[in-house]
C-alpha positions in Angstrom: 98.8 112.4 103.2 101.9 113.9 102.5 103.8 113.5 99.1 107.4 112.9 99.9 110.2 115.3 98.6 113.6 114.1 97.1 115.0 115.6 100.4 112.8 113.7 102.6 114.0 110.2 100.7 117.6 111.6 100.9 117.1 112.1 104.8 115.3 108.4 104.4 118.0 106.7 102.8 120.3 108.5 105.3 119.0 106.9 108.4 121.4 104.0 110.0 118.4 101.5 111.6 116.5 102.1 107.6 119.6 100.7 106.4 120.1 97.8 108.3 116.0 96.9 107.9 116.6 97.0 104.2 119.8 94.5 104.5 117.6 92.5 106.4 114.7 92.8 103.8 117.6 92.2 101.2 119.3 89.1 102.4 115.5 87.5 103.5 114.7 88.2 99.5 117.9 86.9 98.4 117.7 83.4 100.0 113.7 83.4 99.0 115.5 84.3 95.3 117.9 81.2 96.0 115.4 78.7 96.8 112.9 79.2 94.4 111.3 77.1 91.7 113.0 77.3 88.7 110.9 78.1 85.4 110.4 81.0 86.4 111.7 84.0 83.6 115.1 85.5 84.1 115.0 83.4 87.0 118.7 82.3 86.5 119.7 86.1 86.4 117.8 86.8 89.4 119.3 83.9 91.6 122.9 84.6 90.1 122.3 88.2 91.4 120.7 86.9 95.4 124.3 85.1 95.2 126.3 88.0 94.3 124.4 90.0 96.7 125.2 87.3 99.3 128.6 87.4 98.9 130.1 91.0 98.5 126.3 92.7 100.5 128.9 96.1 101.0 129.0 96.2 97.1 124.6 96.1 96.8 123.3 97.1 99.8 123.6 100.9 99.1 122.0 100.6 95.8 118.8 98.9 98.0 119.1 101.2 100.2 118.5 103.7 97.7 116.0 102.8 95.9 113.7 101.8 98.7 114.3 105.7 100.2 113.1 106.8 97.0 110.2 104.4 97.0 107.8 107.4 96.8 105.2 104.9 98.3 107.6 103.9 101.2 109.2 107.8 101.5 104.8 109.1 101.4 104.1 106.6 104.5 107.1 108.3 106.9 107.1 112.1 105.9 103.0 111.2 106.9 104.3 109.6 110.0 106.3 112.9 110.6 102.9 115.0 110.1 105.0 117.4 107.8 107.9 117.1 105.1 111.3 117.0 106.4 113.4 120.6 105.9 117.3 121.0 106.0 117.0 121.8 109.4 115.5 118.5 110.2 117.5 116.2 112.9 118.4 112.9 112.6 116.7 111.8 115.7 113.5 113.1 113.9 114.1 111.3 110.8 114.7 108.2 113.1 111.5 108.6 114.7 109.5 109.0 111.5 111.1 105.7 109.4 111.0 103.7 112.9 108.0 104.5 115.2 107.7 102.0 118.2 105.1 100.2 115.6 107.4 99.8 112.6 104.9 97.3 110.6 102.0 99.9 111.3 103.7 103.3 110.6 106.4 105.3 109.0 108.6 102.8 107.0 106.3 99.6 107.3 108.5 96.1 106.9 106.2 95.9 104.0 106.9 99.0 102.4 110.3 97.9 102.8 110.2 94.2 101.5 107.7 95.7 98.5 110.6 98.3 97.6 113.3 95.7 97.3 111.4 93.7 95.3 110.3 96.1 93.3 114.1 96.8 92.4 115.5 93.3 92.6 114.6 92.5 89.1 116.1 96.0 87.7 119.1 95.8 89.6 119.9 92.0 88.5 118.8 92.8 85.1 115.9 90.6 84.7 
């Protein structure tokens, strides 16, 4: 398995259908954030964040975005899905088909490498 470089997660990060997998993973973790028990710790800090997420997304998203590209767990999966790290040189269309293969919960970026990631950075990003 490959270990992901910080170019490979820039290239990552970089991709349009990542992005729009992570809003998705984002908003579905944001409305699970909403609707959850209370009692939980920091759990007011969290759902005051899922709302501010929910209402200016353009101001959070990239910050998701982000930090799941740099996920080195989520960034190892697609440079191993590419066979090879990604160079300078590398095109978009091959970034694309690395993050999304035509199995996208089997290979490269996984939807659970993706939901993992922005949970993993929900509670640092709200502050909780």
């Amino acid at each position: 398995m490959a270990t992901a470089t910080l170019l490979d997660m820039a290239l990552i990060a970089a991709d349009v259908t990542f992005k729009g997998r992570v809003q998705a993973a984002v908003y579905q973790y944001a409305i699970q954030t909403i609707n959850a028990e209370t009692g939980v710790v920091n759990h007011d800090r969290r759902k005051n964040y899922a709302n501010q997420v929910l209402n200016d997304p353009n101001a959070s998203i990239p910050d998701f975005v982000w930090a799941a590209a740099s996920n080195q767990t989520l960034a190892n999966d697609v440079v191993t899905a590419n066979v090879t790290n990604f160079t300078p040189a590398t095109t978009a269309a091959v970034v694309a088909a690395a993050v999304t293969t035509a199995t996208p919960t089997i290979t490269g970026a996984t939807d659970t490498d993706i939901n993992n990631a922005v949970a993993n950075a929900w509670n640092m990003l709200a502050n909780a």
